[in-house]
N, CA and C atoms of all chains as a GROMACS GRO file, in nm:
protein
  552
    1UNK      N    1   0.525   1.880  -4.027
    1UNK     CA    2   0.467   1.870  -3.892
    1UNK      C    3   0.559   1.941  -3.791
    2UNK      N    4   0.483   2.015  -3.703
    2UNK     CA    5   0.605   2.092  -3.610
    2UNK      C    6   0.538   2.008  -3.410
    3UNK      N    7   0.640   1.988  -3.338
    3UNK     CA    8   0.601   1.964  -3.224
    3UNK      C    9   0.565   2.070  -3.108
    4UNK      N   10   0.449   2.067  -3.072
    4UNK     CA   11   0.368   2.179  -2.963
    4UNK      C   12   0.402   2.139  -2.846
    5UNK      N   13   0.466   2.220  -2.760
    5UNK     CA   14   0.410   2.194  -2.616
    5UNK      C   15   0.319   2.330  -2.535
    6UNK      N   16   0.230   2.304  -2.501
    6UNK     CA   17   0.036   2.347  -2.449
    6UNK      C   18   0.105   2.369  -2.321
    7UNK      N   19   0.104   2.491  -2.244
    7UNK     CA   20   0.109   2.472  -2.117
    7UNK      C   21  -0.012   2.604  -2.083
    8UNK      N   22  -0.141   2.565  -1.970
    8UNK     CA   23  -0.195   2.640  -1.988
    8UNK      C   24  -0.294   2.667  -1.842
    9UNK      N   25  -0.303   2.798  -1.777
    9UNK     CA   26  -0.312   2.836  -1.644
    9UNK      C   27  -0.492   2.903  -1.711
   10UNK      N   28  -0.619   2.812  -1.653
   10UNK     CA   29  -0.745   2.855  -1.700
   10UNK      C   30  -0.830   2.877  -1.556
   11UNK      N   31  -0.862   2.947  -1.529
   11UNK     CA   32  -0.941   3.017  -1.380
   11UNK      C   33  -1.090   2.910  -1.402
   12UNK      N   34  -1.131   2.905  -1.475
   12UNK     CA   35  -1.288   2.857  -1.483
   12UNK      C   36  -1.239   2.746  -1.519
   13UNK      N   37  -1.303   2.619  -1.403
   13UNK     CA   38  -1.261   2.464  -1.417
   13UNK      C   39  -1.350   2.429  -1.527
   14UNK      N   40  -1.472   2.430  -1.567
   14UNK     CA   41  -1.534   2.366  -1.690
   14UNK      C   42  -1.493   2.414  -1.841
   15UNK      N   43  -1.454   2.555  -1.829
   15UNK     CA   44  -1.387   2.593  -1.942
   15UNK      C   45  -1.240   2.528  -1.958
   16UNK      N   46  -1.168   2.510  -1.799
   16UNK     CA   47  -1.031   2.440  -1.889
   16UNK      C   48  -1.052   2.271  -1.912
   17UNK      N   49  -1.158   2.183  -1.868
   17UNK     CA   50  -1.217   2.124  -1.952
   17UNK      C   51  -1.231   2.108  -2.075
   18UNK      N   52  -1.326   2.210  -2.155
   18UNK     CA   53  -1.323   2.237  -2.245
   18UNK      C   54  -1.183   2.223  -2.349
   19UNK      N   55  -1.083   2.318  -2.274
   19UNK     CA   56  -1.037   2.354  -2.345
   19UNK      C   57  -0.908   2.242  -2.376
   20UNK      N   58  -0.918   2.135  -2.301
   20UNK     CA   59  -0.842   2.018  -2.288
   20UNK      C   60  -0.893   1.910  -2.380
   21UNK      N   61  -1.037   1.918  -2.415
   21UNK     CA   62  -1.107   1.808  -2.481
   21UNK      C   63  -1.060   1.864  -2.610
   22UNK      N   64  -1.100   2.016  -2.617
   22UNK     CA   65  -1.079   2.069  -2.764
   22UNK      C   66  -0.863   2.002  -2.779
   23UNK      N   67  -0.788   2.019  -2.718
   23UNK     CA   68  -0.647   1.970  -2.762
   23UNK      C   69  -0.627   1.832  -2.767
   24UNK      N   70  -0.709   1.753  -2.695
   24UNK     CA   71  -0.705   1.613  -2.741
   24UNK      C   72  -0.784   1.617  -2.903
   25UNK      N   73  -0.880   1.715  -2.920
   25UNK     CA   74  -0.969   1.668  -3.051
   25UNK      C   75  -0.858   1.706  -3.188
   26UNK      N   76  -0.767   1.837  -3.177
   26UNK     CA   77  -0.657   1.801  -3.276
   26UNK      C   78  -0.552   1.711  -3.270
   27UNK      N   79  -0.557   1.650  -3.143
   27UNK     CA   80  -0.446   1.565  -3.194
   27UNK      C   81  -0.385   1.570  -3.077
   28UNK      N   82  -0.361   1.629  -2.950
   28UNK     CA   83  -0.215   1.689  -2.841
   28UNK      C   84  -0.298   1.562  -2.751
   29UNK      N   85  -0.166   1.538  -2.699
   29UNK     CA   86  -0.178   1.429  -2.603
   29UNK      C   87  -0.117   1.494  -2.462
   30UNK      N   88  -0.232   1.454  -2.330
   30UNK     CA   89  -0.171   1.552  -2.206
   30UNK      C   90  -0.026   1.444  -2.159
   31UNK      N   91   0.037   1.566  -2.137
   31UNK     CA   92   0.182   1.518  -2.043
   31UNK      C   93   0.162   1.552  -1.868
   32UNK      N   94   0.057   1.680  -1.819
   32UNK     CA   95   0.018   1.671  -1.711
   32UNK      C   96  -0.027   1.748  -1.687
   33UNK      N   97  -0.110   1.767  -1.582
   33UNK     CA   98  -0.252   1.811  -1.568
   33UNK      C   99  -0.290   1.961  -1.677
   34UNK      N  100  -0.238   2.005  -1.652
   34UNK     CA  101  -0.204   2.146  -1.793
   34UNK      C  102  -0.094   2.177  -1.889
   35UNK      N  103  -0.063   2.071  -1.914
   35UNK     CA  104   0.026   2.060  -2.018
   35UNK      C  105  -0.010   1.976  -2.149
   36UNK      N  106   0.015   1.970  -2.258
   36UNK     CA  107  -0.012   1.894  -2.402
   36UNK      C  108   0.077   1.926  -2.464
   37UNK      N  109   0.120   1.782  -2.568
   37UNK     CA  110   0.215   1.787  -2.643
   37UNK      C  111   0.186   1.673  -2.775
   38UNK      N  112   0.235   1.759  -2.845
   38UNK     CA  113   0.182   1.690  -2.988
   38UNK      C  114   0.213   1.694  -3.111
   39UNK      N  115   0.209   1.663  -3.228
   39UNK     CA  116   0.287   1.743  -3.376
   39UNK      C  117   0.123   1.788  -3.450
   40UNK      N  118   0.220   1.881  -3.456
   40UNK     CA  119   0.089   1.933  -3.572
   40UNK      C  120   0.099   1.984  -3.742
   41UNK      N  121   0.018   1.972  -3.800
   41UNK     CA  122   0.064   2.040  -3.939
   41UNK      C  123   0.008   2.190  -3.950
   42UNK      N  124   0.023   2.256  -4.034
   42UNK     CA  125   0.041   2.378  -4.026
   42UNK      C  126  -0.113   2.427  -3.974
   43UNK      N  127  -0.225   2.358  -4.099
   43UNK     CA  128  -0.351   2.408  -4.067
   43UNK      C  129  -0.410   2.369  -3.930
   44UNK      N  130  -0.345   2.288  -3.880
   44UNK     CA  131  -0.346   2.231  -3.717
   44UNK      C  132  -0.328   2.343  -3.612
   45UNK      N  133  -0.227   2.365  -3.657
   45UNK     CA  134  -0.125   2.468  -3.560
   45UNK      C  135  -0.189   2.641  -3.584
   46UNK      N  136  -0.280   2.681  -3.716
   46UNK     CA  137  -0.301   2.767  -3.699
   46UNK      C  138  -0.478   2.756  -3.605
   47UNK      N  139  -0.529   2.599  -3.597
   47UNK     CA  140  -0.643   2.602  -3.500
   47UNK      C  141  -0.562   2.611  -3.353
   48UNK      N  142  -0.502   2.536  -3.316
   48UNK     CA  143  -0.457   2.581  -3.210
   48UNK      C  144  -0.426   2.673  -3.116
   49UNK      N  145  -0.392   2.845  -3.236
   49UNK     CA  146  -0.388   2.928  -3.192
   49UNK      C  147  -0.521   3.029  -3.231
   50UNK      N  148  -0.587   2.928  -3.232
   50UNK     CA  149  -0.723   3.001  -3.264
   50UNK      C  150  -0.779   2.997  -3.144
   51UNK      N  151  -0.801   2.843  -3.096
   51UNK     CA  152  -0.839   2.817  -2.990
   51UNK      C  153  -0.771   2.871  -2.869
   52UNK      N  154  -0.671   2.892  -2.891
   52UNK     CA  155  -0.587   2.952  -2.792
   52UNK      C  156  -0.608   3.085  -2.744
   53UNK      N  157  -0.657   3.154  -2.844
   53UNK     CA  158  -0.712   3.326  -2.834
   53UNK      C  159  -0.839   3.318  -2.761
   54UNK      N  160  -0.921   3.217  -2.819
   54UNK     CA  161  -1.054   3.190  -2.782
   54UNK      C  162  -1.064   3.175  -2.613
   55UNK      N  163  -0.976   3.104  -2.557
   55UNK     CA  164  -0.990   3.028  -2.452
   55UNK      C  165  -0.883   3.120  -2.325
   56UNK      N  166  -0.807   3.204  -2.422
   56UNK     CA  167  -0.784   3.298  -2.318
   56UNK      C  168  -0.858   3.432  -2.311
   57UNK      N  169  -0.955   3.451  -2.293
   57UNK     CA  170  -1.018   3.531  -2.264
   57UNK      C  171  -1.075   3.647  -2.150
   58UNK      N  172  -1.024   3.510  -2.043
   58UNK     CA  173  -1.032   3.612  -1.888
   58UNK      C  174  -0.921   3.653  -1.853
   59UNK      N  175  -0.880   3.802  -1.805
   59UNK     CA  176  -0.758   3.840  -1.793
   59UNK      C  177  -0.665   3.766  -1.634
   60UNK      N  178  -0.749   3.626  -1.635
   60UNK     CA  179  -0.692   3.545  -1.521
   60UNK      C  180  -0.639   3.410  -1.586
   61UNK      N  181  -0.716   3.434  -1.690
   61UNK     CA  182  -0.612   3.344  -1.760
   61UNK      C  183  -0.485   3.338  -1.898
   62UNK      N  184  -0.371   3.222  -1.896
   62UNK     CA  185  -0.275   3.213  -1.969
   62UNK      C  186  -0.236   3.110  -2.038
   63UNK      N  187  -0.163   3.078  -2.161
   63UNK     CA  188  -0.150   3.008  -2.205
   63UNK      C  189  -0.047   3.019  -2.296
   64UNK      N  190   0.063   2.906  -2.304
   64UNK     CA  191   0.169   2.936  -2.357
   64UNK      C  192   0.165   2.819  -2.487
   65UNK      N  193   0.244   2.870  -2.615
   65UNK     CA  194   0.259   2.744  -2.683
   65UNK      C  195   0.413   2.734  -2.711
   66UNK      N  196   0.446   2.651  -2.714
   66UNK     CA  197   0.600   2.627  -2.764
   66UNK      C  198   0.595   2.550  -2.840
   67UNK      N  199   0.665   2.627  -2.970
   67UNK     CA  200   0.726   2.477  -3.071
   67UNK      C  201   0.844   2.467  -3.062
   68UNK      N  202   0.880   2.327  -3.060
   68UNK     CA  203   1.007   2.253  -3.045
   68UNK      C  204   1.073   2.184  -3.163
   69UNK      N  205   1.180   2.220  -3.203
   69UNK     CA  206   1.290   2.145  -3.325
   69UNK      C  207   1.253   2.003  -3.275
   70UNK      N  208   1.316   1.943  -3.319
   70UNK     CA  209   1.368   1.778  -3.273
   70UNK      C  210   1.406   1.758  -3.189
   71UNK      N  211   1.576   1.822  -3.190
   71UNK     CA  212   1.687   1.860  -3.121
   71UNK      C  213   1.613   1.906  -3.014
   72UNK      N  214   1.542   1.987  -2.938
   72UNK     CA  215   1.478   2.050  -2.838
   72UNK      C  216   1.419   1.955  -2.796
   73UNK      N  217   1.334   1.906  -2.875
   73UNK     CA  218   1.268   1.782  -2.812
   73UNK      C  219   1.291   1.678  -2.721
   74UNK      N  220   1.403   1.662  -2.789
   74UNK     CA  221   1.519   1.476  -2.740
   74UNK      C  222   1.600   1.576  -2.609
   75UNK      N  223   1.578   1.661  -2.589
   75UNK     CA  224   1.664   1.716  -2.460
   75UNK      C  225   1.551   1.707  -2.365
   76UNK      N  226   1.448   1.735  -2.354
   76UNK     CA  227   1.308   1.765  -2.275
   76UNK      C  228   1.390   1.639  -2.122
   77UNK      N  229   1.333   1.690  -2.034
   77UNK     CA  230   1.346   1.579  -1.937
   77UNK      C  231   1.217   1.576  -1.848
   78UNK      N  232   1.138   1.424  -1.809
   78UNK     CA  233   1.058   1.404  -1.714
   78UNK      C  234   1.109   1.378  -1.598
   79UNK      N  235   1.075   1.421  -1.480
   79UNK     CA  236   1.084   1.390  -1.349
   79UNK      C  237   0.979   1.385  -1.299
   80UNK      N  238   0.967   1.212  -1.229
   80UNK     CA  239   0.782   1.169  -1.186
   80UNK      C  240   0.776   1.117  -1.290
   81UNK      N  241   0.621   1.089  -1.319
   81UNK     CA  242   0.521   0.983  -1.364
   81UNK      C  243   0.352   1.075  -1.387
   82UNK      N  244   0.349   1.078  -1.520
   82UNK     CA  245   0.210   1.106  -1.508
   82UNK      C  246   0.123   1.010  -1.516
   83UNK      N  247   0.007   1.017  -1.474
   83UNK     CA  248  -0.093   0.894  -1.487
   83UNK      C  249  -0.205   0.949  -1.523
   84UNK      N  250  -0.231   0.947  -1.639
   84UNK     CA  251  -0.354   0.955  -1.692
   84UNK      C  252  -0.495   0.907  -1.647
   85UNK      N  253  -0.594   0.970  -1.628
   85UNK     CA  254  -0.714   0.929  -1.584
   85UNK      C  255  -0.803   0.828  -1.675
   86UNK      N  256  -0.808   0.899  -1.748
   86UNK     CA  257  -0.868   0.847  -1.884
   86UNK      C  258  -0.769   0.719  -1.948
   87UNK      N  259  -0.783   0.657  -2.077
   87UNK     CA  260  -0.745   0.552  -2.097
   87UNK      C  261  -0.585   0.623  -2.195
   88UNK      N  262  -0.609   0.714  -2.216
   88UNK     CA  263  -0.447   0.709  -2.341
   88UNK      C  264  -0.372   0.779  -2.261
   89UNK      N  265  -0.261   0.654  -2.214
   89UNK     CA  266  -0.187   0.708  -2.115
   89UNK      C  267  -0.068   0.752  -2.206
   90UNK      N  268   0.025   0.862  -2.178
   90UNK     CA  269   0.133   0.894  -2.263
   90UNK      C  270   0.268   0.860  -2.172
   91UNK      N  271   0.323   0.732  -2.177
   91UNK     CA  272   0.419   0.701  -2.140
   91UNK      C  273   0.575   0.771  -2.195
   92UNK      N  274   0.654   0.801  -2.091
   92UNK     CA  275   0.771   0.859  -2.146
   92UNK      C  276   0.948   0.769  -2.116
   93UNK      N  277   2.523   2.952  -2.192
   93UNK     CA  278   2.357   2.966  -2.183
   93UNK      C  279   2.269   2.924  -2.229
   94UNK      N  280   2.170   2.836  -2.139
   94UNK     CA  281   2.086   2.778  -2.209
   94UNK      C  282   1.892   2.824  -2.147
   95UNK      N  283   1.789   2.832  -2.237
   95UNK     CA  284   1.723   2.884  -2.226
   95UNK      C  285   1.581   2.734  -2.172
   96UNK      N  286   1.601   2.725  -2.042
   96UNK     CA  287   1.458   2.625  -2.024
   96UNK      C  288   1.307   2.682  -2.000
   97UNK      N  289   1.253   2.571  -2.026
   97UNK     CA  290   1.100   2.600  -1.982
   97UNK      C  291   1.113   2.505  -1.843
   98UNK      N  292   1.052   2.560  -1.727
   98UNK     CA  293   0.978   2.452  -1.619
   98UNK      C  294   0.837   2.422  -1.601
   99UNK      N  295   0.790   2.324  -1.656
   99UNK     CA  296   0.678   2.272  -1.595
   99UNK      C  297   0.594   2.200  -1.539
  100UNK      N  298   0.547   2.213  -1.346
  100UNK     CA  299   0.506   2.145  -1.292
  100UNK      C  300   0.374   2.070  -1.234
  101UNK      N  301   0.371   1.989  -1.223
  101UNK     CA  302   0.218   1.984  -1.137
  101UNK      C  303   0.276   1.866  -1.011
  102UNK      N  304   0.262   2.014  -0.877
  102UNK     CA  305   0.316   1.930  -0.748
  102UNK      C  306   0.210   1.878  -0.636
  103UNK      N  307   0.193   1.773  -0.618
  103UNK     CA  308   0.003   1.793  -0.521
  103UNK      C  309  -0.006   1.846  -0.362
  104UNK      N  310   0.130   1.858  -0.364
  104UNK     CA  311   0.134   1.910  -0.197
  104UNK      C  312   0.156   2.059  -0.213
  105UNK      N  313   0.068   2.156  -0.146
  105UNK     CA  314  -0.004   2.296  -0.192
  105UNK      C  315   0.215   2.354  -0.102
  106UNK      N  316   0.275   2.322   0.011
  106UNK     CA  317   0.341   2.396   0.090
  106UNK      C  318   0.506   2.371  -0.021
  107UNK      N  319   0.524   2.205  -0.069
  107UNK     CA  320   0.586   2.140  -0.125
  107UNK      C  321   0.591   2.209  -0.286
  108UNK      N  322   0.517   2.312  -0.330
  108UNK     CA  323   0.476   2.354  -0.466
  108UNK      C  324   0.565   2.520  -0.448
  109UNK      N  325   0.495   2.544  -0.348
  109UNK     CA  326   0.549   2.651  -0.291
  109UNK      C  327   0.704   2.615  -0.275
  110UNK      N  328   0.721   2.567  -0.224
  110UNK     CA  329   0.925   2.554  -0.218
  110UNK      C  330   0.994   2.521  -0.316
  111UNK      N  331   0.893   2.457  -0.409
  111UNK     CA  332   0.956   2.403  -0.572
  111UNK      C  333   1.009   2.558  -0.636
  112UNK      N  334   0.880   2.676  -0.623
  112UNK     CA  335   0.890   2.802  -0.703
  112UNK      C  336   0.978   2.900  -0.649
  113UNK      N  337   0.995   2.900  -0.507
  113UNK     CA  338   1.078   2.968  -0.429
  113UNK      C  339   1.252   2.914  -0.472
  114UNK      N  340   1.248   2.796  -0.478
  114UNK     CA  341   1.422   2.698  -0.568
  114UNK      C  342   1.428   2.766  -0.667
  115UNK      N  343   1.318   2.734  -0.795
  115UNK     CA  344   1.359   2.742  -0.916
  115UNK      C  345   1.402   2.942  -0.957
  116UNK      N  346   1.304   2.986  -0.833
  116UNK     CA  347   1.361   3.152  -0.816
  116UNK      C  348   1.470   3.199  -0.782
  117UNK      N  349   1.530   3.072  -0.719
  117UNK     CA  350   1.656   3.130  -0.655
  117UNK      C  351   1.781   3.087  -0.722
  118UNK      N  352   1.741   2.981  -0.839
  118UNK     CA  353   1.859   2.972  -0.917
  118UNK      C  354   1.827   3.053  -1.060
  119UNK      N  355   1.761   3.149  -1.021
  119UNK     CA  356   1.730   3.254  -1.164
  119UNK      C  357   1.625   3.262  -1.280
  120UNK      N  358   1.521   3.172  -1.190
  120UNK     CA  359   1.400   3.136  -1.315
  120UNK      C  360   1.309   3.245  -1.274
  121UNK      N  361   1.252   3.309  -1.360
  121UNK     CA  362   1.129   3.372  -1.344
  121UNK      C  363   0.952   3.297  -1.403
  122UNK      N  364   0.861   3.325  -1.304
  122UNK     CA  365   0.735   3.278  -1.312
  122UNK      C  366   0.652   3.309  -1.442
  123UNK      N  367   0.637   3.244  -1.515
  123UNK     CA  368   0.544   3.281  -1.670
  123UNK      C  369   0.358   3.228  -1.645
  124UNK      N  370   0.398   3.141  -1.572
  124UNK     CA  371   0.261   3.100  -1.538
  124UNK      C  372   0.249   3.053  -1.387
  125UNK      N  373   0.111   3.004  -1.356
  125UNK     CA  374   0.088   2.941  -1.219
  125UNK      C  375   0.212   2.826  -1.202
  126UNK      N  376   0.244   2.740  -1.286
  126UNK     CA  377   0.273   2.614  -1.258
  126UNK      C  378   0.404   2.609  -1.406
  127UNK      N  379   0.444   2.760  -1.430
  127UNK     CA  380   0.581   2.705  -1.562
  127UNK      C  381   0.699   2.853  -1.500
  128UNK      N  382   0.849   2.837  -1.548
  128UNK     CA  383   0.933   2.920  -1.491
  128UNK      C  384   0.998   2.904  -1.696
  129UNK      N  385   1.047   3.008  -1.654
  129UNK     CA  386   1.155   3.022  -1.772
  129UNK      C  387   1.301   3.104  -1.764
  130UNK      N  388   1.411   3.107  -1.814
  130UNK     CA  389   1.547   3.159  -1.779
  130UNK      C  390   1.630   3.078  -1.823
  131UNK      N  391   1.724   3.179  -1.840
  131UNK     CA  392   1.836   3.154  -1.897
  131UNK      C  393   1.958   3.084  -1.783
  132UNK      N  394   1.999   2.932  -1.812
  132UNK     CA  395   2.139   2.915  -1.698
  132UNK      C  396   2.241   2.849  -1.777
  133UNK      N  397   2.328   2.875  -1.698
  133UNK     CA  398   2.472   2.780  -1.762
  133UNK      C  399   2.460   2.640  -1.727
  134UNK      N  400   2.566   2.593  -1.753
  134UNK     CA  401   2.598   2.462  -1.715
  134UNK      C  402   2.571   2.363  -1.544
  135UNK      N  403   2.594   2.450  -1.495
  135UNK     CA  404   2.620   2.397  -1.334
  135UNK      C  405   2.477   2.427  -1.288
  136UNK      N  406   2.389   2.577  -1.336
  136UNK     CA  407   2.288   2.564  -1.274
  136UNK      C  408   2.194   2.500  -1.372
  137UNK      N  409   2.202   2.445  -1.481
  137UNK     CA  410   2.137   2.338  -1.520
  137UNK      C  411   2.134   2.209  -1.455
  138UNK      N  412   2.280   2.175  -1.415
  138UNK     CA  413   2.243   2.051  -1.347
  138UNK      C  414   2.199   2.096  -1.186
  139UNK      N  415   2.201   2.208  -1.141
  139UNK     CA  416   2.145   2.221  -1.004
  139UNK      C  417   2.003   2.195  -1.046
  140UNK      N  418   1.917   2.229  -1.142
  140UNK     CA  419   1.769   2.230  -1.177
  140UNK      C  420   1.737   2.111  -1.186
  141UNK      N  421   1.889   2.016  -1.211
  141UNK     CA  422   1.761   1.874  -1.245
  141UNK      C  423   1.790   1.801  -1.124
  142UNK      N  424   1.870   1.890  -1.037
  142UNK     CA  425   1.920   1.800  -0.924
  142UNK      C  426   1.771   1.819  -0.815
  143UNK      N  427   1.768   1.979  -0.820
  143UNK     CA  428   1.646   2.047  -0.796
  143UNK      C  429   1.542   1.886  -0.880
  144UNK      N  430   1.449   1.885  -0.959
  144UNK     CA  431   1.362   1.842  -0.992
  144UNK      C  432   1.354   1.686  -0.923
  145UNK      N  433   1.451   1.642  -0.976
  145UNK     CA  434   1.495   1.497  -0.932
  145UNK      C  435   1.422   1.481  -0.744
  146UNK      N  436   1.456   1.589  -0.679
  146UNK     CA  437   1.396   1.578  -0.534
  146UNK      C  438   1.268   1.591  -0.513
  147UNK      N  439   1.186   1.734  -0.576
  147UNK     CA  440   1.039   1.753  -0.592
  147UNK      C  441   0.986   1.681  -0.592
  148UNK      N  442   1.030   1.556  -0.739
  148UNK     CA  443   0.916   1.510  -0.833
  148UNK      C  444   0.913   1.361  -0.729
  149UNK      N  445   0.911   1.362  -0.589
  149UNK     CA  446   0.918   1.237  -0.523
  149UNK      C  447   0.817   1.186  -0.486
  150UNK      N  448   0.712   1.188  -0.515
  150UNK     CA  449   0.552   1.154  -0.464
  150UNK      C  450   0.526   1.159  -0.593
  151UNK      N  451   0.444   1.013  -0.604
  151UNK     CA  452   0.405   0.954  -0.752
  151UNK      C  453   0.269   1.086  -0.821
  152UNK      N  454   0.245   1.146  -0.733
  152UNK     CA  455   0.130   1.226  -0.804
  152UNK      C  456   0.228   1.362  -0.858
  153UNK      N  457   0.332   1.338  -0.830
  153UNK     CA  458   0.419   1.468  -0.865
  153UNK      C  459   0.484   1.451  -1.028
  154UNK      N  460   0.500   1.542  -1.084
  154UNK     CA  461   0.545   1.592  -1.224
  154UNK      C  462   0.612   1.680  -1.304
  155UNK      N  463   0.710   1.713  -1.339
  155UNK     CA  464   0.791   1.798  -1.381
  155UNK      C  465   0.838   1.767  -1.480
  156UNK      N  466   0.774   1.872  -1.594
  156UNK     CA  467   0.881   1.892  -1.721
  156UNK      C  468   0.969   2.021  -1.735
  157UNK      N  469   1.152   1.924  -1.814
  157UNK     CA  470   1.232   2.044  -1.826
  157UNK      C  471   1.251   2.063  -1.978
  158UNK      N  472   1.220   2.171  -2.042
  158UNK     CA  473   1.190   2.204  -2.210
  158UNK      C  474   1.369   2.331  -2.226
  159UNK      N  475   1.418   2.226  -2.256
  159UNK     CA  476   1.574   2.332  -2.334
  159UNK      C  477   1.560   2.368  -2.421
  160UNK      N  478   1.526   2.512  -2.490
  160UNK     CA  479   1.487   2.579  -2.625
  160UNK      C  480   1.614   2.628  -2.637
  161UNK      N  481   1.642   2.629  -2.790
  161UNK     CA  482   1.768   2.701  -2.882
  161UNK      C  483   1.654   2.843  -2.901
  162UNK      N  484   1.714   2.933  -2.926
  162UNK     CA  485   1.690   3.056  -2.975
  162UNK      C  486   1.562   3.098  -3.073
  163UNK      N  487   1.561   3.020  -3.137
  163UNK     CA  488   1.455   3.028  -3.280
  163UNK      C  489   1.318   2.949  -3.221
  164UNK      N  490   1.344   2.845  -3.140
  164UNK     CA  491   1.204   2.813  -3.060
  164UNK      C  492   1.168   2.934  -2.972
  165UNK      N  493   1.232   2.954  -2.908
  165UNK     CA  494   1.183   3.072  -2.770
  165UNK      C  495   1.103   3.139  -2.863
  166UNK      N  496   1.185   3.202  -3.001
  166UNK     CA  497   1.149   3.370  -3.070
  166UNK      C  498   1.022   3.267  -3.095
  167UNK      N  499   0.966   3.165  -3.143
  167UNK     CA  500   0.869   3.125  -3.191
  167UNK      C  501   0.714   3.106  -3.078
  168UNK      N  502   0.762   3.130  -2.971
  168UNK     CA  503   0.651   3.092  -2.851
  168UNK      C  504   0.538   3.190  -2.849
  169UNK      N  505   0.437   3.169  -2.843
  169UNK     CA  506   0.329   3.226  -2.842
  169UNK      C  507   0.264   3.263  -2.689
  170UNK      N  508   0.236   3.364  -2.659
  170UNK     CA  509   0.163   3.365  -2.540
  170UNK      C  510   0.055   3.395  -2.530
  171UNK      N  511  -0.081   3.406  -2.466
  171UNK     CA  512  -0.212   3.417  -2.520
  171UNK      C  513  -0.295   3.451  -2.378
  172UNK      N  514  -0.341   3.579  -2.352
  172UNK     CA  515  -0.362   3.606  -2.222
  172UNK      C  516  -0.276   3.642  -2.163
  173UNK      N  517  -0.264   3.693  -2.066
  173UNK     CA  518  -0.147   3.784  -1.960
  173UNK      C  519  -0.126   3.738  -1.809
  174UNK      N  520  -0.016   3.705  -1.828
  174UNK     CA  521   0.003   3.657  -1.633
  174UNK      C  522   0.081   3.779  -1.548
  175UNK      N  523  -0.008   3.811  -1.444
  175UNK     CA  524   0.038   3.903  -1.373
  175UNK      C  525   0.086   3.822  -1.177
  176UNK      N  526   0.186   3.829  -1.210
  176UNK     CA  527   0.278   3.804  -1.061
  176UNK      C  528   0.210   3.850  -0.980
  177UNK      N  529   0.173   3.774  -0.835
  177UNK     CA  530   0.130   3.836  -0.749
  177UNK      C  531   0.263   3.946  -0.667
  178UNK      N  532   0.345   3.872  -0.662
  178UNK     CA  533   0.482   3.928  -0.607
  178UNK      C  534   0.561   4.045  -0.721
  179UNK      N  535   0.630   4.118  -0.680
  179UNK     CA  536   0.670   4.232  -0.792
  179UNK      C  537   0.753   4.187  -0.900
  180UNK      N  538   0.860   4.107  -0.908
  180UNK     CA  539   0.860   4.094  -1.024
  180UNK      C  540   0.781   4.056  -1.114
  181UNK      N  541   0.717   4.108  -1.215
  181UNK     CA  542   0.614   4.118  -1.285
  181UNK      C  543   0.686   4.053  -1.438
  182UNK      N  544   0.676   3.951  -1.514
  182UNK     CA  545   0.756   3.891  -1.629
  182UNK      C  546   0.626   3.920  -1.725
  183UNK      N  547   0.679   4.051  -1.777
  183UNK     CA  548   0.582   4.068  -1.935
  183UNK      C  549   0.650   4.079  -2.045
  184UNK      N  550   0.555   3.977  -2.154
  184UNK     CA  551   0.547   3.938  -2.240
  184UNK      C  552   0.532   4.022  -2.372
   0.00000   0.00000   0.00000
């Protein structure tokens, strides 16, 4: 399993919708409003960047993925509070 | 040298603006609407979280800081193209 972090700039509000439901449906849990983070396994990680091609499509939009060691991970720092709208809140 | 990711979501439109104008002036460049990336040492690492620590002061405010080793960065994917409104232009 490798850890993703989703950070992602989408011009069309129903498409980045979309494209937020589709990263909750493998698995990424939002950290804030355009951001997701999650572990994935390989065949995971190669939908991800499927979807990822898919969904950048307008040359107004971007999207970054980062995978993170462990070590990278346990360094990450929050400043603030996200609050989830929906019910799966990802506390840090 | 250490290599971060910044990523924010600030709800005050003038307050967002002064977050990107900071994180520019201690050497980050813009990758997306709302993420910075660059290389700092020691001191301006802790200026960044001293930086964040102030931003992230209004509960709707959010900031993640992502410290990548070398072999994550080479591993980042980008998907779509962000073009700077301002001249420095950070391509990928």
């Amino acid at each position: 399993m490798v850890r993703v972090v989703v950070v992602y700039d989408i011009h069309d509000d129903e498409k980045r919708l979309r494209l937020a439901a589709k990263l909750k449906s493998i698995g990424l849990s939002r950290i804030q409003r355009s951001a997701f983070t999650g572990k994935l396994d390989s065949q995971r990680l190669k939908d991800l960047y499927r979807i990822c091609e898919y969904f950048a499509s307008d040359d107004r939009d971007i999207i970054h993925v980062f995978t993170l060691c462990g070590y990278d991970w346990s360094r990450r720092r929050a400043f603030g509070t996200y609050r989830e709208v929906e019910q799966n809140v990802v506390i840090f």
